[in-house]
DRENTORKOL-3810 file (N, C-alpha, C; in nm, 4 decimals):
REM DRENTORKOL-3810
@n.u->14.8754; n.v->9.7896; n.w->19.1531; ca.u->14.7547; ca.v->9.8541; ca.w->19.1016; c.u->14.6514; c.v->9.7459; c.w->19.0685
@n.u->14.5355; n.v->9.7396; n.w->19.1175; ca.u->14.4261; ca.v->9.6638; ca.w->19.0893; c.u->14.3771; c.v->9.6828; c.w->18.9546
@n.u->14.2886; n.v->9.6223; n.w->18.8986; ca.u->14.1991; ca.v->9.6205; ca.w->18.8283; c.u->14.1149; c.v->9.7150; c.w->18.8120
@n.u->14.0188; n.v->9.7849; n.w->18.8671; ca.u->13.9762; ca.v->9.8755; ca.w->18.8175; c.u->14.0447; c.v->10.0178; c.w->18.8309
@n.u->14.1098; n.v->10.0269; n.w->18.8910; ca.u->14.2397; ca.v->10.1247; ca.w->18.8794; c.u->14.2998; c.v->10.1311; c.w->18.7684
@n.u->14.3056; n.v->10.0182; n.w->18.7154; ca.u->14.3938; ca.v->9.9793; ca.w->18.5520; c.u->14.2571; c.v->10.0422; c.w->18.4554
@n.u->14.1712; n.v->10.0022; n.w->18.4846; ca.u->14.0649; ca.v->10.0633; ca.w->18.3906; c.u->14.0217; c.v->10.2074; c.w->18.3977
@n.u->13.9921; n.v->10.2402; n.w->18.4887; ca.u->13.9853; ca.v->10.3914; ca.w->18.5723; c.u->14.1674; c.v->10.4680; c.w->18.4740
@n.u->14.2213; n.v->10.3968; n.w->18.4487; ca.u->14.3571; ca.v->10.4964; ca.w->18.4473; c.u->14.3718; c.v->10.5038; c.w->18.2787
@n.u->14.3104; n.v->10.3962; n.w->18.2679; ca.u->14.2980; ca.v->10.3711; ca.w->18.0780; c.u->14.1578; c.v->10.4870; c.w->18.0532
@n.u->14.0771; n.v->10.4706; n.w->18.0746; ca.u->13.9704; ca.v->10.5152; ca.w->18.0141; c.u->13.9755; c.v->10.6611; c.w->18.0305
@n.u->14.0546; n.v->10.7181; n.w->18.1445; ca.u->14.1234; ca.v->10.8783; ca.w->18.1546; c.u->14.1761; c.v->10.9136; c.w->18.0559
@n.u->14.2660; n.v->10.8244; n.w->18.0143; ca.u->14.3619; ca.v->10.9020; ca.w->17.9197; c.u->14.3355; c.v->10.8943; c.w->17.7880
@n.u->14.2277; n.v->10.7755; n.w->17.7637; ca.u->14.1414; ca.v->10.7087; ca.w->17.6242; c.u->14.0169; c.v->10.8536; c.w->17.6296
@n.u->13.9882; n.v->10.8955; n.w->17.7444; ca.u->13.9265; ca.v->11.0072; ca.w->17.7094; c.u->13.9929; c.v->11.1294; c.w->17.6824
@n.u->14.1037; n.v->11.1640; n.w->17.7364; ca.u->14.1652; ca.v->11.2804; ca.w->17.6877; c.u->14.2291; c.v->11.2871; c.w->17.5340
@n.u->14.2612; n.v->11.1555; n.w->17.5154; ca.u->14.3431; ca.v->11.1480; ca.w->17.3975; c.u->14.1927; c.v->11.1472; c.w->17.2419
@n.u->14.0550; n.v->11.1008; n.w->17.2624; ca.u->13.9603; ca.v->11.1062; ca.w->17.2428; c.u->13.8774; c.v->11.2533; c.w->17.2314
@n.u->13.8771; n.v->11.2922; n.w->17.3171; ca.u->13.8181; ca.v->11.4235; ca.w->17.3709; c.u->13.7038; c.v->11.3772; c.w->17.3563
@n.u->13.6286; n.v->11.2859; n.w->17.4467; ca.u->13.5369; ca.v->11.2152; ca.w->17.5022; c.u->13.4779; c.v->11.1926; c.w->17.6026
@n.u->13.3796; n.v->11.2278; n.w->17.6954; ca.u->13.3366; ca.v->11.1989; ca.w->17.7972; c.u->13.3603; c.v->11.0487; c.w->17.8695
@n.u->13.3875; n.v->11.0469; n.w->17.9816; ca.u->13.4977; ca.v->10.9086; ca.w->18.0416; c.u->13.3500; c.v->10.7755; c.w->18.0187
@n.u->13.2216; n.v->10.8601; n.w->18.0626; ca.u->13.0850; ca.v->10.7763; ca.w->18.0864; c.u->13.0654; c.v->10.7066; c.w->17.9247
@n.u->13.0941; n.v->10.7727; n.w->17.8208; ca.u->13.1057; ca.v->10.7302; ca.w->17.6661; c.u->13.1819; c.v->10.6448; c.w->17.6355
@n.u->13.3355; n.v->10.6014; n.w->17.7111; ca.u->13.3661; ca.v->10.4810; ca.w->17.6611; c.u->13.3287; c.v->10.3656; c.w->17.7297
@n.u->13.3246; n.v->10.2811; n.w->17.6104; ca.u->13.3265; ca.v->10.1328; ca.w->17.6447; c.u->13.4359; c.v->10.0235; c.w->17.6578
@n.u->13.4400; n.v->10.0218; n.w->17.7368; ca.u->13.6327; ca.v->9.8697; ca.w->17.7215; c.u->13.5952; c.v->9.7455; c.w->17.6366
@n.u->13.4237; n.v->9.7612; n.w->17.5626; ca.u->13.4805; ca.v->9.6448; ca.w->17.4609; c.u->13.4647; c.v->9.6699; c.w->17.2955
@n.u->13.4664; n.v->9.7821; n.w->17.3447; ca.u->13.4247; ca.v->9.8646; ca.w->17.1890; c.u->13.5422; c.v->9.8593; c.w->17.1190
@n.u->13.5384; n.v->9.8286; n.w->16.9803; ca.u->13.6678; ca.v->9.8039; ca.w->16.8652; c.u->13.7008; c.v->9.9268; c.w->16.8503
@n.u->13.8376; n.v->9.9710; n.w->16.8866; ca.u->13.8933; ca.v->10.1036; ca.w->16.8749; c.u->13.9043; c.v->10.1970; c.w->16.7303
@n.u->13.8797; n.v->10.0988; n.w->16.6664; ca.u->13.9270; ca.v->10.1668; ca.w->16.4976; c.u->13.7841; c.v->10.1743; c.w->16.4426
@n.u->13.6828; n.v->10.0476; n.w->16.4892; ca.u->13.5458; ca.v->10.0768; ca.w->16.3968; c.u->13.5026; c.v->10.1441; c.w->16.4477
@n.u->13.4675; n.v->10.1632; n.w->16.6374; ca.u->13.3774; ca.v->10.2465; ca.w->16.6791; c.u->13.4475; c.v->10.3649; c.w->16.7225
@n.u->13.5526; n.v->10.3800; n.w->16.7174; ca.u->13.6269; ca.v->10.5620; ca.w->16.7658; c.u->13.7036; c.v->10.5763; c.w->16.6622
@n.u->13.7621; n.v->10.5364; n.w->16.5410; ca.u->13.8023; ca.v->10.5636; ca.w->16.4743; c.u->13.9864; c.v->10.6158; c.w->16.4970
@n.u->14.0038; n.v->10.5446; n.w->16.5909; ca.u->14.1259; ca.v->10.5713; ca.w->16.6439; c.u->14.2275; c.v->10.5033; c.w->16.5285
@n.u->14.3383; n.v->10.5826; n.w->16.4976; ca.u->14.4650; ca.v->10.5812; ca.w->16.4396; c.u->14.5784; c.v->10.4883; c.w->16.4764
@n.u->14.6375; n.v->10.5336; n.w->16.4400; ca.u->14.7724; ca.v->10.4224; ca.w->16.5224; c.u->14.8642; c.v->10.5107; c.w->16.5493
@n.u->14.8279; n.v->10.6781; n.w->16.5283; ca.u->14.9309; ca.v->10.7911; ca.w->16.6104; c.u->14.8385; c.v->10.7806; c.w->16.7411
@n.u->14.7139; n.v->10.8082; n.w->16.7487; ca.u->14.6472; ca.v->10.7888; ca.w->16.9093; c.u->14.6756; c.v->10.6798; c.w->16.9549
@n.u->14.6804; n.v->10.5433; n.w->16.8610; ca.u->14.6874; ca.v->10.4211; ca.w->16.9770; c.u->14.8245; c.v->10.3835; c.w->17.0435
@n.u->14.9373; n.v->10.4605; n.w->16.9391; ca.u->15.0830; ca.v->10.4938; ca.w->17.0249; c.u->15.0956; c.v->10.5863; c.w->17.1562
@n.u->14.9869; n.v->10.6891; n.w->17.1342; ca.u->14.9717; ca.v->10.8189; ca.w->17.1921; c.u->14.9213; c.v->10.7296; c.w->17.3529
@n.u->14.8196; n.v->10.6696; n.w->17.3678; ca.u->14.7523; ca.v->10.5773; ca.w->17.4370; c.u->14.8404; c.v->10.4783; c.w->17.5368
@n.u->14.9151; n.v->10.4356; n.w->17.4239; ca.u->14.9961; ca.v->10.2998; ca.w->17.4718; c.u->15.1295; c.v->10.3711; c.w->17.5501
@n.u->15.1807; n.v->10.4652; n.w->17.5100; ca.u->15.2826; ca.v->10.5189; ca.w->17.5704; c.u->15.2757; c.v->10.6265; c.w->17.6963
@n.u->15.1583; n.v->10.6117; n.w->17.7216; ca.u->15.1300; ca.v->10.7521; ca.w->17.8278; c.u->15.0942; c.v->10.6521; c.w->17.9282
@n.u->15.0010; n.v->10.5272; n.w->17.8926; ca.u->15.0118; ca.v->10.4227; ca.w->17.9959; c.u->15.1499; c.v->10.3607; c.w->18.0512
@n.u->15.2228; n.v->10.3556; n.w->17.9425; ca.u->15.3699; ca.v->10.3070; ca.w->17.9753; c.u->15.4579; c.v->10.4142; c.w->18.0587
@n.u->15.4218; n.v->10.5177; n.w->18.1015; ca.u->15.4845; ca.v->10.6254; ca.w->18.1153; c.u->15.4214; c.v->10.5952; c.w->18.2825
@n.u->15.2769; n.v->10.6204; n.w->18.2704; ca.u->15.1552; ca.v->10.5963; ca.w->18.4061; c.u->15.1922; c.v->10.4837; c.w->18.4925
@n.u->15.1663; n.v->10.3660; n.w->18.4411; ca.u->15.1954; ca.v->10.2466; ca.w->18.4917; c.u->15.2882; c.v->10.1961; c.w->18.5215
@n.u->15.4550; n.v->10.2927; n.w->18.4703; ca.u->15.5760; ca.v->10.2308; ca.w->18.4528; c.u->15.6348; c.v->10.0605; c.w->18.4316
@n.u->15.5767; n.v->10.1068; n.w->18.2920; ca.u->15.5804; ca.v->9.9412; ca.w->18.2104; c.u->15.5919; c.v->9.9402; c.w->18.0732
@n.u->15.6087; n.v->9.8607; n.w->18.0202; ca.u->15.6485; ca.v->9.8608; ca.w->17.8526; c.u->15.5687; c.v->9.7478; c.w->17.7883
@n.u->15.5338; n.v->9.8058; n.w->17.6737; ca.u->15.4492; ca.v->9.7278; ca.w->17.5672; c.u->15.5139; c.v->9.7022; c.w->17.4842
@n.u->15.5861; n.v->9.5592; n.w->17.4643; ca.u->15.6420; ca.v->9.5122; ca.w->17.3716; c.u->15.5839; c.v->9.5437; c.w->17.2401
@n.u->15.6650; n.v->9.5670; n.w->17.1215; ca.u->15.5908; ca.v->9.5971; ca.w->17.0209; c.u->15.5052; c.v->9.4697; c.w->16.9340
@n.u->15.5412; n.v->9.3373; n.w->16.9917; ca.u->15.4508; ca.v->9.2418; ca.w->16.9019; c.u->15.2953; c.v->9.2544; c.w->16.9324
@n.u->15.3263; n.v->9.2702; n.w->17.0988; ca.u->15.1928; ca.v->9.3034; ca.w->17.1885; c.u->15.0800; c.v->9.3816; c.w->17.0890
@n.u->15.1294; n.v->9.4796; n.w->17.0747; ca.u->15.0581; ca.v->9.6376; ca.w->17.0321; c.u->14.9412; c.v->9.5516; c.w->16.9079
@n.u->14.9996; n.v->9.4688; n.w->16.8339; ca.u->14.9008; ca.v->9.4203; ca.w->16.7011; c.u->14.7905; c.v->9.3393; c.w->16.7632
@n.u->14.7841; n.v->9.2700; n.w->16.8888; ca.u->14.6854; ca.v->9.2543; ca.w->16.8949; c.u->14.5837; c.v->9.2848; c.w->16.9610
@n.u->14.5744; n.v->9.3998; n.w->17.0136; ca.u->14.5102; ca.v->9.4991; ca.w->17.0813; c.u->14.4136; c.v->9.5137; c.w->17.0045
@n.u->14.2783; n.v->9.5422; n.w->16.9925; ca.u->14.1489; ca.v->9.5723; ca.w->16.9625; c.u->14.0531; c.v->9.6483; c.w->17.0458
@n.u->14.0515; n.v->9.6050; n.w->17.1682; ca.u->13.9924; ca.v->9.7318; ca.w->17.2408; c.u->14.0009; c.v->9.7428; c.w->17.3471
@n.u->13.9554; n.v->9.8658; n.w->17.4391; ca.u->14.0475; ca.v->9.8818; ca.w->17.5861; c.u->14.0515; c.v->9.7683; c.w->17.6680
@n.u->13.9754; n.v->9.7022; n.w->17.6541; ca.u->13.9920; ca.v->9.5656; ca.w->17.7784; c.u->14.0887; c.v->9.5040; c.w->17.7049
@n.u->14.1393; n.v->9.4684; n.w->17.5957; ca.u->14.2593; ca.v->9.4117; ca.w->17.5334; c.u->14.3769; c.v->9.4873; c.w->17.6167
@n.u->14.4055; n.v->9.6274; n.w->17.5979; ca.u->14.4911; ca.v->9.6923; ca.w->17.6984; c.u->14.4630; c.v->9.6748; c.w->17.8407
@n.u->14.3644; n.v->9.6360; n.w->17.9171; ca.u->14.3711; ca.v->9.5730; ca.w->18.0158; c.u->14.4546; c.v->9.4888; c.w->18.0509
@n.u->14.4150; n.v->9.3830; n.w->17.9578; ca.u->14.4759; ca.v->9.2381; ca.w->17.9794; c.u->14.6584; c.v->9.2934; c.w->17.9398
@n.u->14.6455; n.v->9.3133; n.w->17.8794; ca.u->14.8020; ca.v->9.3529; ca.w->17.8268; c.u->14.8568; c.v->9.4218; c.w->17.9852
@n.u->14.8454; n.v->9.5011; n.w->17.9861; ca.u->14.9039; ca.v->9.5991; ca.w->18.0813; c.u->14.8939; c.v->9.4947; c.w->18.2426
@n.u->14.7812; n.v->9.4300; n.w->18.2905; ca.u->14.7779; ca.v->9.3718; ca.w->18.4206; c.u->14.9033; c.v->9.2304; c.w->18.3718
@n.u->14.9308; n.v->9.2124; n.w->18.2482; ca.u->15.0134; ca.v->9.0891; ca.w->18.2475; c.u->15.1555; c.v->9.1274; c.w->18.2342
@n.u->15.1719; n.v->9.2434; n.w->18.1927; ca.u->15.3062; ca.v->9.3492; ca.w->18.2074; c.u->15.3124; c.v->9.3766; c.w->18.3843
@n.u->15.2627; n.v->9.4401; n.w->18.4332; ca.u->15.2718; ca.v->9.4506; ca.w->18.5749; c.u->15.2915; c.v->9.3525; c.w->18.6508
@n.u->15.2828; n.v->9.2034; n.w->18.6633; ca.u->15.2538; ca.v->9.1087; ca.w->18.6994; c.u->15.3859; c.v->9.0224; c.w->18.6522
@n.u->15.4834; n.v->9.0811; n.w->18.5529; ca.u->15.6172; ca.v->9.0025; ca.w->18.5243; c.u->15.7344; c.v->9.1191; c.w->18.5902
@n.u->15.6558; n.v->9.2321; n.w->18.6515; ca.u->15.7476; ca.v->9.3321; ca.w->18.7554; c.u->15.8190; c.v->9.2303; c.w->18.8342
END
C-alpha cells in the first residue's frame, strides 16, 4: 500500500469515527486540541486501521501519536517490518 492510500484509508475512517466530512480533515491537525478526540476514538481509530491494514500498533507507539500524519508515519513503518 502506498502512501496516499495510507492517507486516503486513515482519513475514511478518521471521518467516520468523527462524523466529519473527509475534505475537513487535516493530517496535521492535533487530534485532542483541534477534534477533541478521546482515547476511546483514538483506540477506535488505531484498531480499525490495524484490522484495514493488517498490522499492529505496539502499545508504546500509540503515546506518541498527535496527529494523523503521526499515524502515517507509524503505520507505513509497521508495514515496512512485514
Amino acid at each position: 500500500m502506498t502512501s496516499p492510500d495510507i492517507c486516503e484509508t486513515i482519513v475514511a475512517i478518521f471521518s467516520k469515527i468523527q462524523k466529519l466530512p473527509q475534505e475537513e480533515i487535516d493530517m496535521e491537525a492535533d487530534l485532542v486540541k483541534h477534534y477533541g478526540i478521546d482515547s476511546l476514538r483514538a483506540v477506535k481509530l488505531l484498531s480499525t486501521l490495524e484490522v484495514e491494514l493488517n498490522i499492529e500498533f505496539p502499545e508504546e507507539d500509540m503515546k506518541s501519536i498527535r496527529t494523523l500524519n503521526d499515524v502515517r508515519t507509524l503505520a507505513e513503518s509497521r508495514l515496512k517490518e512485514r
